[in-house]
Every structure is written in structure tokens, then in C-alpha cells.
C-alpha positions as CSV (number, residue, x, y, z in Angstrom):
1,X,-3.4,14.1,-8.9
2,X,-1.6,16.5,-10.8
3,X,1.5,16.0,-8.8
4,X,4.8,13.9,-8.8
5,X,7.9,13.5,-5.9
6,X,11.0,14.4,-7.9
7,X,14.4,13.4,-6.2
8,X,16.4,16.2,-7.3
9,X,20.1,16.2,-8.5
10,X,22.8,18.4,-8.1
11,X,21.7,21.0,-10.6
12,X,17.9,21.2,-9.6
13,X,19.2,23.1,-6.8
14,X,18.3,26.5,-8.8
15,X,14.7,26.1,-7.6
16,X,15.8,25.5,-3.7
17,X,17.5,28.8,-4.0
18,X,14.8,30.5,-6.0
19,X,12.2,29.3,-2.9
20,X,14.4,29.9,-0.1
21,X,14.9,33.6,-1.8
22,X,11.3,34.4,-2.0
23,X,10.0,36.7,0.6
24,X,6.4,35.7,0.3
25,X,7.1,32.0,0.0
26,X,9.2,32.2,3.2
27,X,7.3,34.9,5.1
28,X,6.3,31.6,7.4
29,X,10.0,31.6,8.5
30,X,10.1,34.6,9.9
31,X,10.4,34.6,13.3
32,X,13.7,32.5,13.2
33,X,14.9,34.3,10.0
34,X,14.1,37.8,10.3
35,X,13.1,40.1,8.7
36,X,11.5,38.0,5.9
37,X,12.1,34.6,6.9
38,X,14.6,33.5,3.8
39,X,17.6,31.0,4.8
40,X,20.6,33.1,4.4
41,X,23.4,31.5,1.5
42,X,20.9,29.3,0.2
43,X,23.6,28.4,-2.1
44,X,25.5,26.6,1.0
45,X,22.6,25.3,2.1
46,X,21.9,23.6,-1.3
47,X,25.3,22.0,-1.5
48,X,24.9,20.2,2.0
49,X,21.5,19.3,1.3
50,X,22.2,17.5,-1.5
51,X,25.2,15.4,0.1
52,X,23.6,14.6,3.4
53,X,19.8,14.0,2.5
54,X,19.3,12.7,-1.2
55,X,20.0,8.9,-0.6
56,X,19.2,8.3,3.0
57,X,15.6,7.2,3.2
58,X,15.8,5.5,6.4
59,X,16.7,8.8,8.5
60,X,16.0,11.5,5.9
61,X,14.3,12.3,3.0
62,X,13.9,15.2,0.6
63,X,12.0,15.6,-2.7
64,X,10.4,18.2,-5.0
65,X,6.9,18.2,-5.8
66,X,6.8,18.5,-9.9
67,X,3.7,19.0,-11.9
68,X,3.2,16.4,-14.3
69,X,1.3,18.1,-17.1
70,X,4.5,20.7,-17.9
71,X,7.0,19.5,-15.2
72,X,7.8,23.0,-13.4
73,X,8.8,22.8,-9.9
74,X,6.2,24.1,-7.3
75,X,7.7,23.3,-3.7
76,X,9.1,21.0,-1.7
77,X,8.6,18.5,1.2
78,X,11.1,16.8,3.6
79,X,11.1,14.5,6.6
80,X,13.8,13.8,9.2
81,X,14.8,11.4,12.2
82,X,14.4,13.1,15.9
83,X,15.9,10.9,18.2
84,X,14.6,12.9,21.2
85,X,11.4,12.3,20.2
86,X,11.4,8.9,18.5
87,X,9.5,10.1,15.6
88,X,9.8,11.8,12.3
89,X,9.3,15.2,11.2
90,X,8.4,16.4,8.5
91,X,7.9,19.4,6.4
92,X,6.0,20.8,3.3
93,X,6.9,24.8,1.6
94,X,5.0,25.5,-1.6
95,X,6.0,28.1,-3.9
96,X,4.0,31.6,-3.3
97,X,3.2,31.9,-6.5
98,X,1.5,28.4,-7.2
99,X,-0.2,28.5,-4.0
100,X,-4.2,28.1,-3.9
101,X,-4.4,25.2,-6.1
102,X,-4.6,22.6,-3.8
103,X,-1.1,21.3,-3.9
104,X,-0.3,21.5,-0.9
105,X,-2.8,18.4,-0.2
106,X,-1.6,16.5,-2.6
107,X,2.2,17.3,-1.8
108,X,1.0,16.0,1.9
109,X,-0.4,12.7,0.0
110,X,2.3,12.0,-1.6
111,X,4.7,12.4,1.2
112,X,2.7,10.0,3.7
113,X,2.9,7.3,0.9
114,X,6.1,7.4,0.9
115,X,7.2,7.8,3.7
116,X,4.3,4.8,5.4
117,X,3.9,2.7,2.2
118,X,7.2,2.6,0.6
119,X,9.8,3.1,3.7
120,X,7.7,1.7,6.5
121,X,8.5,4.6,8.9
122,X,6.6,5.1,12.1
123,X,4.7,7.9,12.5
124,X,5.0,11.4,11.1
125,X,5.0,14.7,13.2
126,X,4.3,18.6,12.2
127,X,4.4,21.7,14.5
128,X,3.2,25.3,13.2
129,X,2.3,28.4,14.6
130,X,-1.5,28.6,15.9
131,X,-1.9,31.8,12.8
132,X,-1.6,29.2,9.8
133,X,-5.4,28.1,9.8
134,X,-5.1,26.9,6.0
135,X,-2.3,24.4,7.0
136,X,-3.8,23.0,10.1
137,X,-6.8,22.7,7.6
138,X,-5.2,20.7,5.5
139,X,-3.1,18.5,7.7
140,X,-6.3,17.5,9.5
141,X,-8.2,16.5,6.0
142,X,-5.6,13.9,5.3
143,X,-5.8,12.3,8.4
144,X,-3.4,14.0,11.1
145,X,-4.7,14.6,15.0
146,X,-3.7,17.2,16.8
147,X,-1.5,16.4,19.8
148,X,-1.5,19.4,21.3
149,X,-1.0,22.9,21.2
150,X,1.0,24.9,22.9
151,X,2.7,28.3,23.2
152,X,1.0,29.5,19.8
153,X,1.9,26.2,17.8
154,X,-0.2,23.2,17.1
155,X,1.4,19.6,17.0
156,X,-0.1,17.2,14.5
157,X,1.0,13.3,14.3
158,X,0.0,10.5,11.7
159,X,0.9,7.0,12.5
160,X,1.3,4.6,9.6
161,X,-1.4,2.2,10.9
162,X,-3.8,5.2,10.9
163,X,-2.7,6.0,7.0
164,X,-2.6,2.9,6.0
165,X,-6.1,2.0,7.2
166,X,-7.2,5.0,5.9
167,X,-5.6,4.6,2.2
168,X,-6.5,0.9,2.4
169,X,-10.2,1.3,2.7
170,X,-10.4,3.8,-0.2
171,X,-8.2,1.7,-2.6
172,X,-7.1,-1.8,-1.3
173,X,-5.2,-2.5,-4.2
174,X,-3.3,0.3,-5.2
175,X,-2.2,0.6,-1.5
176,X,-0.9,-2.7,-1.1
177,X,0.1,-6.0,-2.8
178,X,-1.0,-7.7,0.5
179,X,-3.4,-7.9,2.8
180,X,-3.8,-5.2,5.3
181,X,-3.0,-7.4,8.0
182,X,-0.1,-8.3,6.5
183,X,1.0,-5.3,5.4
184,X,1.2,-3.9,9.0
185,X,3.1,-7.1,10.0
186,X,5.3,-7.8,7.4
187,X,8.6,-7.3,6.4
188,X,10.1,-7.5,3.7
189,X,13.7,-9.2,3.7
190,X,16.5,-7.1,2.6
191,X,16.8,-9.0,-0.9
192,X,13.1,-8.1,-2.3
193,X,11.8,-4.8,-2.9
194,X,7.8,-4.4,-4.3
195,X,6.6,-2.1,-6.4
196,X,3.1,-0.6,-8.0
197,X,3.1,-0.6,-11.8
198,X,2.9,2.9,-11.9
199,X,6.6,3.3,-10.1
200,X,8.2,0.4,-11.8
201,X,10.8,0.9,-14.3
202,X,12.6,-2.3,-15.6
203,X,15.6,-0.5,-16.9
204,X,16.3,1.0,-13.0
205,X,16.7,-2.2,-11.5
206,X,18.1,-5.5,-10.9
207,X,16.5,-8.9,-9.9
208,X,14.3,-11.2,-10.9
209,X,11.0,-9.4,-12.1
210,X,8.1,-11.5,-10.8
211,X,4.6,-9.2,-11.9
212,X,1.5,-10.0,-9.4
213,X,-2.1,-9.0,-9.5
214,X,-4.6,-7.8,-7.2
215,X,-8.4,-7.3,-7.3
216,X,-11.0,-6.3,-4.7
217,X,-14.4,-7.4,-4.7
218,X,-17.5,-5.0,-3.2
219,X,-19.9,-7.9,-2.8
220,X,-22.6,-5.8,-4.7
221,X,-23.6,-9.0,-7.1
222,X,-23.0,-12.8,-5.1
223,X,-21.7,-14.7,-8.1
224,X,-23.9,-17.8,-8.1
225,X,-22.7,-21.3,-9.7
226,X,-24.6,-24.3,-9.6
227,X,-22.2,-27.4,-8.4
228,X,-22.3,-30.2,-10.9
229,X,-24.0,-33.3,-9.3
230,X,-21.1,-35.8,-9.0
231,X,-19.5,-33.2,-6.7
232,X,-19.9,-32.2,-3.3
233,X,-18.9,-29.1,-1.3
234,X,-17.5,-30.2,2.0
235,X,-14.8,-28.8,4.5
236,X,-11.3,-30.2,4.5
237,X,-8.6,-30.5,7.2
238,X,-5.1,-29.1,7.3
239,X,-4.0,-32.0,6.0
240,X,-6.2,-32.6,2.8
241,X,-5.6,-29.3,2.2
242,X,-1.8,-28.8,2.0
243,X,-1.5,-32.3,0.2
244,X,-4.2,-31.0,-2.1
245,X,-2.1,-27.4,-2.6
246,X,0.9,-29.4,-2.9
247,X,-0.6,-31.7,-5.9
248,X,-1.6,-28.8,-7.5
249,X,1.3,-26.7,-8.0
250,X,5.3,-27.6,-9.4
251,X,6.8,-24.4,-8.2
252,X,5.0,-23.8,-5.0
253,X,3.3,-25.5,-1.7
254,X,3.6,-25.7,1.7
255,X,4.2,-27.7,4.6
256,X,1.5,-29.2,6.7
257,X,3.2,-27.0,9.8
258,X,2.4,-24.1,8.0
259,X,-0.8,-24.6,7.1
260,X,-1.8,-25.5,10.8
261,X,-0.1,-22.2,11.9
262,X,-2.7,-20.5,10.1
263,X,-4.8,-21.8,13.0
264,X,-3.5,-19.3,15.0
265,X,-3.5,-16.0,12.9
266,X,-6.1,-13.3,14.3
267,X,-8.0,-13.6,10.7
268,X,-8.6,-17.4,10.9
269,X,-12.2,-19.1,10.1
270,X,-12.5,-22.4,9.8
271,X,-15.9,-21.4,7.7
272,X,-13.1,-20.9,4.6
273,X,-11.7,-23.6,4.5
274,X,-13.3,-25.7,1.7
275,X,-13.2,-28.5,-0.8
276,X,-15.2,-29.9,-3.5
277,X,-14.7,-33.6,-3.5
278,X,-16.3,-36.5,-6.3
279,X,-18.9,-37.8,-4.7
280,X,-17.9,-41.1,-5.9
281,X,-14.5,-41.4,-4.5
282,X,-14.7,-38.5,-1.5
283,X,-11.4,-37.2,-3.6
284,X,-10.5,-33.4,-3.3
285,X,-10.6,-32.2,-6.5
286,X,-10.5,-28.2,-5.9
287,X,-10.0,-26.1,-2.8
288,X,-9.8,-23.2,-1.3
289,X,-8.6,-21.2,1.9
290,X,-9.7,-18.1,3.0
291,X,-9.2,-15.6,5.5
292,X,-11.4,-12.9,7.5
293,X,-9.8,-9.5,8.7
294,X,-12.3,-8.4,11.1
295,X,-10.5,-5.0,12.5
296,X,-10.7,-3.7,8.9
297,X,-14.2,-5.4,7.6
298,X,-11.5,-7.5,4.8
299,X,-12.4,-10.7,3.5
300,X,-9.2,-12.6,2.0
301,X,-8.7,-15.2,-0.7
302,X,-5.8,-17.1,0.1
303,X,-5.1,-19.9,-1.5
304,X,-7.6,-21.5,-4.7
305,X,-6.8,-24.2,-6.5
306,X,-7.8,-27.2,-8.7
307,X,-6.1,-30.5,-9.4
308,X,-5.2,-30.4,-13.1
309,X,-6.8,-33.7,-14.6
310,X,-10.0,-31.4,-13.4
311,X,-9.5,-27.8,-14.7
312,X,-11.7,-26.3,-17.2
313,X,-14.5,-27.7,-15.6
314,X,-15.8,-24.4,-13.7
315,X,-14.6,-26.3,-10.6
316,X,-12.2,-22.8,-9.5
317,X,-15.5,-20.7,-10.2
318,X,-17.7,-23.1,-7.6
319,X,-14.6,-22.5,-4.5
320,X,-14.4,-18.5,-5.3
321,X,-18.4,-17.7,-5.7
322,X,-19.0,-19.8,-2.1
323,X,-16.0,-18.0,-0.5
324,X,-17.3,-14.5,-1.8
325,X,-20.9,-15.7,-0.8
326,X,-19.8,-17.0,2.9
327,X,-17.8,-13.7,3.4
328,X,-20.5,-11.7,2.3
329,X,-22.4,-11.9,5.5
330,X,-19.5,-10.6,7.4
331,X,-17.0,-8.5,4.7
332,X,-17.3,-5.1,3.9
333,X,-15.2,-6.0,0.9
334,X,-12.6,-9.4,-0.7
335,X,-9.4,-9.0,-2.2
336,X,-7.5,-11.8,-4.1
337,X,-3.7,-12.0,-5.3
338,X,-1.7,-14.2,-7.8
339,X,1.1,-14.6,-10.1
340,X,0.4,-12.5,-13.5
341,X,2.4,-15.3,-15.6
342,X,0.3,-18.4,-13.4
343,X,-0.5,-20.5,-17.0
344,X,-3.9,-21.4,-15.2
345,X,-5.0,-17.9,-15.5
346,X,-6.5,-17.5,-12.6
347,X,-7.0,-13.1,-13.2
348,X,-9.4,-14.5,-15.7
349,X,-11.1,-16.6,-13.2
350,X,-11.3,-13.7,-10.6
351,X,-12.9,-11.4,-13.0
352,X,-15.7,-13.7,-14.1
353,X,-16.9,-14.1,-10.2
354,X,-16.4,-10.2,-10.1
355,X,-13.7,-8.9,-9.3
356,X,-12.6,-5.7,-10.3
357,X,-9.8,-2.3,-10.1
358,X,-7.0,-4.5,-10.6
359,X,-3.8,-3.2,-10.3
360,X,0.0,-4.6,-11.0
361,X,2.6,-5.2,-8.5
362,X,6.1,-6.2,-9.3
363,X,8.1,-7.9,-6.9
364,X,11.9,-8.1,-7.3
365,X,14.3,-10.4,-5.7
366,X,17.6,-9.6,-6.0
């Protein structure tokens, strides 16, 4: 993509007024600015823009779309609150002359990102005139359905759940540090903010930094381990399990409540729940929990881990090949999370039971 959102300042506004000058860009507006459609004192317009939009994600937002590969200015694209309707619109103008080189998809791209992945708003809506075949063209190829259409215009709405799905199953990990199920469910508290790597910059903001991973998994090669003979592969109860998380970890665990209340998420199967014990003593040694997202074909490594007197064994390979194997018969596809800085270097771990596309996420408590 050959495109960027720029939130403009105060002196980028020479480009609004260039747009909103240009008969040919404008010539859509026409029939509520005659003759040619271009907004009268642009100028004006600029200055209130600029006061009442930039800095107000969560009922407005406005940004240029800049090319990256000489950073000119080629249009622009908006969204706004309607409380009548209980819904966002939204907006996209492209400069005449830059027209016809498919930016106007891309501006749509990166406008639904935002406005579903990084503010968490609802649902999106467009209406244009029933004439402008390119744009109901490309509205329609990123994902938006047509409500209706009425008196000349069509009406076009994208839910977040739709464009999230949609993002998620071409690129789980650059769409989402989490789970899909969790990213539709989830959110965030006020004091943590999570970013990609590609739109974090240290220097712009404050917090404590804490860098994760994620990889996916296509289950097009099983990994396949063979299970040293004074172990055993077994299942484990809540219990075992969250007093075998617990033994593993200093800075982390969890309670034996929570654990059970995993019992009752929609993407529980008891199937992933697993140990490898000594023979000998029946002791857990290394675990793992998993989870199954069935709406969206997503297999999920929870939690993996091994008690430290037994590390470097291969012990973590043995519980992530026979998840991946087990949730092979029913997954389309396995992701996997975990702390970049984790001194038992579990990315390593991943990616020798193949996993692969991982991407950075930085999440920043403030």
C-alpha cells in the first residue's frame, strides 16, 4: 500500500482549500453546491475544521491520505457521529488529478482500520448518488452491503465484526494482538493502549513499553515429536493446571477461579487441555491449554509452559506439536502470543513447530 493517514495541522490546510477549490475534484458536490460543487470560503471552513475535528476520535475524525514514496497529499477521508441514526458516517474525496490509481481503495482500507481496529467504533455508513458506479464499486470490494437504495442514492454499511472477520482471516496477526474472539469482546481499560510495530513510536508516548509477539500457523506440515519414554501425555484438571502455571512463572499466574471460568467461554475444549507427566512420579512437568474458535475456523494457544528444573529438554515442543496436531482436524488455522523479553524464549520455540508472519505488538500501560 502506497498510502498513509496523515493527521494534519494547522498549516496543511493549503491542500483542504486547493481540493475544496477544484471544480473536477468537487463536481460530486454539485447538487448542494452549485454550479460546481466547491464549498464556498474554504478558508473558514479550514479554520473550524481544524478546532472541532483533529483530536476527537471518539465522535469525529479527519485525516489526509499521503503517499509514502514522495509524501504529496492526494485526498482526504472523514467520519462523524449521527445520533439520529446511531451509526457513523463517513466520507472519502480524492484529488481529480490523482484519481485512477486505485487510491481510493486503499484510502477506504485505511479508514475502516482505523476507525474498527484502532477506535473500536460500531459500524460505518456511506450514501451516494445511484450515477457514481466506480464508488459503489469500490465500497462493495472492501466489504460494504448495500442497505438500500433510494431516491437515486445507494446506502452502504460495514459493521466492525464484519471487517474485522474479514481482515482477520487474511492476516491474523497484523490485525490483532488477540484472538478474534477476544478482540470483538474485549476492552481495553482506559490506562493501556496497544499498538502494531509499524505505528509505534517510543519517543510519542508514555508508559511502560511491554513488546508481544504473534504468529499463526496454516497446519500445512503437523510438527511431529517423539515423547521421551519416562514421560507420558495425559489430560490435567483445572487444578493441576493453574498450580502447574503458577510453578512456572514469578511474574504471572492465575487463580484456580479463573482457570475453571474458562469452562464456560464459547471456545472451550477439554481436548486442549494437556500435560506431560514423569511416568515415575505422575508429576506435571509441562502443560498446555488451548482454545478452539469455531465461528471463525481459529485454533488458539493459550497458555504453554514447562517447569524449569525440566526446560531444554524438548518438553515445550512435545505440548505445542500435539496441540497443533489435535487442532488440525478441526482449525482452519493456530495463532500463539507471548512476551518478546519472556527469558525462556518461547518465539524460538513457536517457530521450530512452525509458526510463521510474526508480527510485534507493543502494549503500553500508563
Amino acid at each position: 500500500m502506497d498510502l498513509l493517514l496523515h493527521i494534519p495541522e494547522k498549516d496543511d490546510g493549503w491542500f483542504y482549500v486547493k481540493m475544496m477549490s477544484d471544480p473536477e475534484t468537487m463536481a460530486y458536490n454539485a447538487p448542494w453546491f452549485p454550479p460546481d460543487g466547491c464549498i464556498p470560503n474554504p478558508e473558514e471552513e479550514w479554520e473550524m475544521l481544524i478546532s472541532s475535528w483533529i483530536g476527537y476520535e471518539d465522535k469525529r475524525f479527519y485525516a489526509f491520505l499521503k503517499r509514502k514514496s514522495d509524501g504529496c497529499f492526494v485526498g482526504d477521508v472523514n467520519y462523524h457521529y449521527n445520533l439520529r441514526q446511531d451509526c457513523f458516517d463517513m466520507g472519502i474525496v480524492i484529488y481529480a488529478p490523482e484519481r485512477g490509481k486505485g487510491y481510493g481503495k486503499q484510502g477506504l482500507q485505511l479508514l475502516l482500520d482505523r476507525a474498527f481496529r484502532i477506535n473500536g467504533i460500531s459500524k460505518l455508513r456511506n450514501d451516494f448518488e445511484t450515477t457514481r458506479g466506480a464508488a459503489y464499486k469500490i465500497h462493495r470490494s472492501v466489504g460494504f452491503t448495500e442497505l438500500e437504495t433510494t431516491e437515486g442514492m445507494f446506502l452502504l454499511e460495514m459493521k466492525r465484526e464484519d471487517y474485522l472477520r474479514q481482515a482477520y482471516l487474511e492476516d491474523p496477526c497484523q490485525t490483532s494482538s488477540l484472538p478474534f474472539w477476544k478482540t470483538l469482546q474485549i476492552k481495553l481499560p482506559e490506562n493501556i493502549a496497544v499498538f502494531r510495530e509499524d505505528e509505534f513510536h517510543a519517543e510519542s508516548f508514555e508508559g511502560i513499553d511491554e513488546p508481544y509477539f504473534k504468529l499463526v500457523h496454516q497446519l500445512e506440515k503437523i510438527p511431529e515429536v517423539i515423547l521421551p519414554e519416562e514421560y507420558k501425555l495425559t489430560a490435567a484438571s483445572a487444578e493441576e493446571l493453574a498450580n502447574h502455571i503458577n510453578a512456572c512463572y514469578a511474574e504471572e499466574g492465575i487463580t484456580l477461579n479463573e482457570l475453571a471460568s474458562y469452562k464456560k467461554r464459547g471456545v472451550y475444549d477439554e481436548e486442549l487441555w494437556i500435560a506431560v507427566r514423569e511416568r515415575e512420579t505422575d508429576r506435571i512437568v509441562a502443560s498446555g491449554i488451548g482454545e478452539f474458535d469455531s465461528q471463525i475456523g481459529e485454533g488458539i494457544l493459550d497458555w504453554i509452559q514447562v517447569s524449569p528444573e525440566y526446560r531444554h529438554k524438548g518438553l515445550g515442543r512435545v505440548i505445542v506439536s500435539e496441540m497443533v496436531s489435535k487442532l488440525s482436524t478441526k482449525a482452519d488455522f493456530v495463532t500463539v502470543s507471548g512476551r518478546v523479553n519472556n527469558p525462556g524464549n518461547p518465539f524460538e520455540l513457536y517457530q521450530s513447530c512452525g509458526f510463521v508472519h510474526p508480527v510485534i505488538w507493543h502494549v503500553i500501560t500508563r
